[in-house]
N, CA and C atoms as an extended XYZ file, in Angstrom:
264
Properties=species:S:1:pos:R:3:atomname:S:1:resname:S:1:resid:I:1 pbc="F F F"
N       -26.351       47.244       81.766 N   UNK     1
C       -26.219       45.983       82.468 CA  UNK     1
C       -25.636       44.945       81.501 C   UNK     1
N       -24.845       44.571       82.003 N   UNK     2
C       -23.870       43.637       81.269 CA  UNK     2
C       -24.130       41.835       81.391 C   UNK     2
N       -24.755       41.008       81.113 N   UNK     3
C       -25.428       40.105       80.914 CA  UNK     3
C       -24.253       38.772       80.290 C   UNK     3
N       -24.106       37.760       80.865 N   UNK     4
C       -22.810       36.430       81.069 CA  UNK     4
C       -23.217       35.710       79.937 C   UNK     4
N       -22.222       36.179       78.642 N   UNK     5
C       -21.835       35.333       77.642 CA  UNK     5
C       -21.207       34.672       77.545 C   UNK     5
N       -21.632       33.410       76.341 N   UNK     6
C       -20.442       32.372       75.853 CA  UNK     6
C       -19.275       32.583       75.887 C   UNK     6
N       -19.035       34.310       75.681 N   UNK     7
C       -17.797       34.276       75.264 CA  UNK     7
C       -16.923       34.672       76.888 C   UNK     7
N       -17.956       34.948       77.519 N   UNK     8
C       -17.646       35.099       78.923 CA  UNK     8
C       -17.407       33.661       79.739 C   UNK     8
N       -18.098       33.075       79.794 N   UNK     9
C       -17.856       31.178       79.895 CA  UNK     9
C       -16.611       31.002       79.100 C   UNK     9
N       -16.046       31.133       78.352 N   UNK    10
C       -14.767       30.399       77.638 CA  UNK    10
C       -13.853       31.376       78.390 C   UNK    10
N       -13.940       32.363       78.203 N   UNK    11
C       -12.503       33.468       79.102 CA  UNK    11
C       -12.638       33.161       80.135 C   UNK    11
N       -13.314       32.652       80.916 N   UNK    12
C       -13.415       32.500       82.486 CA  UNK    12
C       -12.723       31.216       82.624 C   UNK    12
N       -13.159       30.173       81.360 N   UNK    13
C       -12.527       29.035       81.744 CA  UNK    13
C       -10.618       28.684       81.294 C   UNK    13
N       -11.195       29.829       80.280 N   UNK    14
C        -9.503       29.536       79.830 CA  UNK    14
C        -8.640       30.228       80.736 C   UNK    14
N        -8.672       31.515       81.345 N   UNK    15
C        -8.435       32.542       82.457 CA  UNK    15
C        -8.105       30.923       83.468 C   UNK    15
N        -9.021       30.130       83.904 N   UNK    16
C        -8.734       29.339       84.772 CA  UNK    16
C        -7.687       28.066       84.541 C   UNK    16
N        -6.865       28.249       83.637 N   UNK    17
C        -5.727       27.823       83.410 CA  UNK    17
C        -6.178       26.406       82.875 C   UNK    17
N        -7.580       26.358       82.122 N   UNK    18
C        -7.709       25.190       81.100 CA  UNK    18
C        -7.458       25.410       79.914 C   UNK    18
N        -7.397       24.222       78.729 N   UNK    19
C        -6.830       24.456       77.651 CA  UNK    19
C        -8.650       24.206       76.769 C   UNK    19
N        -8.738       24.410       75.489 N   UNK    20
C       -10.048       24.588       74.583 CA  UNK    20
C       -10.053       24.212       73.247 C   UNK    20
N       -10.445       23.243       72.787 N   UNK    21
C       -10.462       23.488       71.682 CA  UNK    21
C       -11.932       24.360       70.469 C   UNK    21
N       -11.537       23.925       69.295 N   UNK    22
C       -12.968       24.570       68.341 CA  UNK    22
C       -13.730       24.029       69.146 C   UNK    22
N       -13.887       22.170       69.016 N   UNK    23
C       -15.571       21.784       69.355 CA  UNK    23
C       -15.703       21.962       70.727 C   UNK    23
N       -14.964       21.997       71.604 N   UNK    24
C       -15.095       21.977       72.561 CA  UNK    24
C       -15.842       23.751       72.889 C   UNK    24
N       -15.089       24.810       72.536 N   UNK    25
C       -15.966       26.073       72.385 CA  UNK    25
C       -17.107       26.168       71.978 C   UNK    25
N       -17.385       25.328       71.070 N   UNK    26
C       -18.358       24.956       70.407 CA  UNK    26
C       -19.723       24.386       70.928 C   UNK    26
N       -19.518       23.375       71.413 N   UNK    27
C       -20.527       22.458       72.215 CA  UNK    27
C       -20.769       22.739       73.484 C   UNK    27
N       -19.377       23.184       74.461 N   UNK    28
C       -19.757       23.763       76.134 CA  UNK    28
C       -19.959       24.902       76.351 C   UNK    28
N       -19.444       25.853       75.154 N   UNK    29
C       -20.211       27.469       75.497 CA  UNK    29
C       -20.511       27.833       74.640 C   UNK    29
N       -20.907       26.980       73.797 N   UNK    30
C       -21.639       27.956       72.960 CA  UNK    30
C       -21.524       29.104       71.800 C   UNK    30
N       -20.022       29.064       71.609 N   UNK    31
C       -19.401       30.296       70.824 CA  UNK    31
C       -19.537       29.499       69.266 C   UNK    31
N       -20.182       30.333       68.572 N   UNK    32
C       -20.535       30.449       67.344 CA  UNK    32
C       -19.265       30.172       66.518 C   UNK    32
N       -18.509       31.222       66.425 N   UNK    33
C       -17.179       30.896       65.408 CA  UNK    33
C       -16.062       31.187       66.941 C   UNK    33
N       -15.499       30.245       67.115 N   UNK    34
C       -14.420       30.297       68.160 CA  UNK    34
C       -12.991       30.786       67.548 C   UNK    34
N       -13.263       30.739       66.188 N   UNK    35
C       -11.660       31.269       65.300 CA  UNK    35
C       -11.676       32.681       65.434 C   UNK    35
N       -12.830       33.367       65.381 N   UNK    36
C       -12.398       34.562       65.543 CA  UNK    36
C       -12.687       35.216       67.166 C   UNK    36
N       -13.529       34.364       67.790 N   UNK    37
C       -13.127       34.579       68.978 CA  UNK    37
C       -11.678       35.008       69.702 C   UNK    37
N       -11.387       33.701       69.394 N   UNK    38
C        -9.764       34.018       69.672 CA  UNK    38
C        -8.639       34.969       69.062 C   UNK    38
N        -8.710       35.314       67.618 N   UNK    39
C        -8.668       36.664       67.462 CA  UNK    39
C        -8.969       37.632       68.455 C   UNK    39
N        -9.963       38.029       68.584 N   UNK    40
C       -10.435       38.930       69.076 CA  UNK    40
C        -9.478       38.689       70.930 C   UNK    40
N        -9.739       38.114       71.376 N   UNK    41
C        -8.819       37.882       72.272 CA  UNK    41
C        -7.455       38.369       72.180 C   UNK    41
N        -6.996       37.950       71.533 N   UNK    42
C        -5.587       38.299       71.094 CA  UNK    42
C        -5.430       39.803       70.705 C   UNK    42
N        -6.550       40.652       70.181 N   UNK    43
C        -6.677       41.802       69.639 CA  UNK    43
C        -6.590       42.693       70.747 C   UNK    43
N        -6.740       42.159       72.153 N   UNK    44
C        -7.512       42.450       73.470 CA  UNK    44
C        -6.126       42.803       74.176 C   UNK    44
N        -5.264       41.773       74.085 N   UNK    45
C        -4.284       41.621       74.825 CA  UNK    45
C        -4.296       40.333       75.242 C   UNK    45
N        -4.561       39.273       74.988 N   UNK    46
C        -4.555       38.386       75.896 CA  UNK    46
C        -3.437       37.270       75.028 C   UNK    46
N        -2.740       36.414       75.557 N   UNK    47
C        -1.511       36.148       74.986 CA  UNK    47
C        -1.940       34.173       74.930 C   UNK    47
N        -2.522       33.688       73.573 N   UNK    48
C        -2.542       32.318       73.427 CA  UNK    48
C        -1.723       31.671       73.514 C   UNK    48
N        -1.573       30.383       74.076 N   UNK    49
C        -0.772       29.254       73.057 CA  UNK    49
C        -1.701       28.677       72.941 C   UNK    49
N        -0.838       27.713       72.105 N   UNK    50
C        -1.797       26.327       71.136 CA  UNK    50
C        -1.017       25.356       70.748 C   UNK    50
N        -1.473       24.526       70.415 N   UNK    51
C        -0.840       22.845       70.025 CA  UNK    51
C        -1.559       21.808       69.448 C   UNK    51
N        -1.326       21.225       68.737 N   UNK    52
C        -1.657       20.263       68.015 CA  UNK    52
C        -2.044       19.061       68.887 C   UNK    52
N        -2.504       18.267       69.669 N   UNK    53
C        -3.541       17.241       70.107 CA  UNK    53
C        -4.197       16.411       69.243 C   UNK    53
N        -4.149       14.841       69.471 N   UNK    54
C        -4.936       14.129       69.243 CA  UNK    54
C        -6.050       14.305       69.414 C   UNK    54
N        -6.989       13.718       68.584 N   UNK    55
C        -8.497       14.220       68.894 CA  UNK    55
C        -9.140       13.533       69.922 C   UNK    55
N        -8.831       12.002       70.338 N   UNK    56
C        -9.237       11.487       71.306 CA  UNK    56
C        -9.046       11.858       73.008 C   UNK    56
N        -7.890       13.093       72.962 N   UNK    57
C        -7.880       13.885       74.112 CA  UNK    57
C        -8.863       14.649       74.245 C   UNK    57
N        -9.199       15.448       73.110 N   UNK    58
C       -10.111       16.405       73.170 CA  UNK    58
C       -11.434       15.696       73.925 C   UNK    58
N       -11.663       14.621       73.683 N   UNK    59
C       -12.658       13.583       73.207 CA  UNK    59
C       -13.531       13.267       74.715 C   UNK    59
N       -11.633       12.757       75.273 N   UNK    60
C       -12.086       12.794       77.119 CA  UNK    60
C       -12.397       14.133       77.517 C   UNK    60
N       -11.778       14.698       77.235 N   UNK    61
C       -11.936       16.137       78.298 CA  UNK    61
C       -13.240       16.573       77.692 C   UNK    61
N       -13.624       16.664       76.692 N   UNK    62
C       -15.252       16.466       76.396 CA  UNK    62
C       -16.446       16.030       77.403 C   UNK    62
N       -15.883       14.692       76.928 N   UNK    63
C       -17.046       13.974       77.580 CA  UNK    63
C       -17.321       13.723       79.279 C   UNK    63
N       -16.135       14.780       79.604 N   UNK    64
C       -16.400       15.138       81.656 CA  UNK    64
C       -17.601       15.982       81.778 C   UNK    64
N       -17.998       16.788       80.768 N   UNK    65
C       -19.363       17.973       80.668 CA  UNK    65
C       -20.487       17.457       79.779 C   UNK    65
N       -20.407       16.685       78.824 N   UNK    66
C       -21.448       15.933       77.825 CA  UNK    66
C       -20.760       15.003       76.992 C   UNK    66
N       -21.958       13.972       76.615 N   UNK    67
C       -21.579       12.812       76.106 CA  UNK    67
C       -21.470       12.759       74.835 C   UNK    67
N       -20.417       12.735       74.207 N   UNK    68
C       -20.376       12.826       72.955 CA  UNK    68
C       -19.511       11.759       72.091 C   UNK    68
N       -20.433       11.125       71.485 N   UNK    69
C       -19.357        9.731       70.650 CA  UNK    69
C       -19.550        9.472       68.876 C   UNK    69
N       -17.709        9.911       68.700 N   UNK    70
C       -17.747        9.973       67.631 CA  UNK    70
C       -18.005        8.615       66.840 C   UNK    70
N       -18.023        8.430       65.212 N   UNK    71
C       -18.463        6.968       64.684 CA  UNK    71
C       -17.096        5.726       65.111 C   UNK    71
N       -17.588        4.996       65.407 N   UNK    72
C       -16.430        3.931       65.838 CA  UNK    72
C       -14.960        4.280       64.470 C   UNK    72
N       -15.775        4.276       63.579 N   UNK    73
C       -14.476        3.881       62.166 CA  UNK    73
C       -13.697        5.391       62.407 C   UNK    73
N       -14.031        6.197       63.109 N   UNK    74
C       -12.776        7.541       63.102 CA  UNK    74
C       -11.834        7.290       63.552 C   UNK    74
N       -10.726        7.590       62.972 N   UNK    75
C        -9.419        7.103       64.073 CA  UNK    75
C        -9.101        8.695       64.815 C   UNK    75
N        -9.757        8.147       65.852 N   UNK    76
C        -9.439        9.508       67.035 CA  UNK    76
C        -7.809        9.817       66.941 C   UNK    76
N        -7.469        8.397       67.311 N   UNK    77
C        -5.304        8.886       67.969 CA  UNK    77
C        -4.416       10.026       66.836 C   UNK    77
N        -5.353        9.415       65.488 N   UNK    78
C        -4.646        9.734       64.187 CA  UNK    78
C        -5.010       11.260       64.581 C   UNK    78
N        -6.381       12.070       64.132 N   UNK    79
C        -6.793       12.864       63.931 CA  UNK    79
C        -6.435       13.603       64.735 C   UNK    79
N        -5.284       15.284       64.092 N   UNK    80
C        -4.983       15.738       64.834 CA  UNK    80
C        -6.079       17.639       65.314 C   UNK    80
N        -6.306       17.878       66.485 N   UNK    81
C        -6.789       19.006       66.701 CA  UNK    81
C        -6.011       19.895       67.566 C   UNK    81
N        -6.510       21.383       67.174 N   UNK    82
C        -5.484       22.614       67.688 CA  UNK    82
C        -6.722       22.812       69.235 C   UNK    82
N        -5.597       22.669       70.357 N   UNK    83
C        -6.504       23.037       71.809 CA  UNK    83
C        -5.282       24.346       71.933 C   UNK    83
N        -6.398       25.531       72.482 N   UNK    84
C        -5.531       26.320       72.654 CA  UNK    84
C        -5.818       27.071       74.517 C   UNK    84
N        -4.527       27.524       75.287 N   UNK    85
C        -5.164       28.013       76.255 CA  UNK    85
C        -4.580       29.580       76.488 C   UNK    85
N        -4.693       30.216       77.428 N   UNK    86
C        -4.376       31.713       77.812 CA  UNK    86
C        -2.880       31.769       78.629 C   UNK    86
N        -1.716       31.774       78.158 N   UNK    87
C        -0.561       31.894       79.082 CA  UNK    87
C        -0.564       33.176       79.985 C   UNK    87
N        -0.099       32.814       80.867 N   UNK    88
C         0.327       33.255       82.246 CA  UNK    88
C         1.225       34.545       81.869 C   UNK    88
């Protein structure tokens, strides 16, 4: 019996044509190391892209599932993060 993992929550969501980043793997499902997650994905067959993002995108699309606020003095716009999703 096969039992619904984190890592099952992130393929389901990325499968659903959203994009992910680390914290975001991180904080909404739960995946421990999401770097090699995605490896492993890729090892699978499954075909990434990725891109470089401001962190304050990440930031909204965050905070639609939990509230999370970084220290005022971060410069979100500056800070750049890799969101990656599952191409078609």
């Amino acid at each position: 019996m096969h039992s619904f993992s984190s890592r099952d929550a992130l393929i389901e969501h990325m499968n659903d044509g959203n994009s992910v980043s680390l914290l975001e793997a991180m904080l909404l499902f739960g995946v421990q190391s999401p770097s090699a997650e995605f490896n492993r994905m890729r090892k699978e067959g499954y075909i990434l892209g990725h891109r470089r993002v401001p962190m304050a995108k990440v930031m909204v699309r965050l905070n639609q599932f939990a509230k999370c606020e970084p220290p005022k003095a971060l410069p979100q716009r500056e800070i750049l993060m890799s969101e990656y999703w599952v191409k078609k």
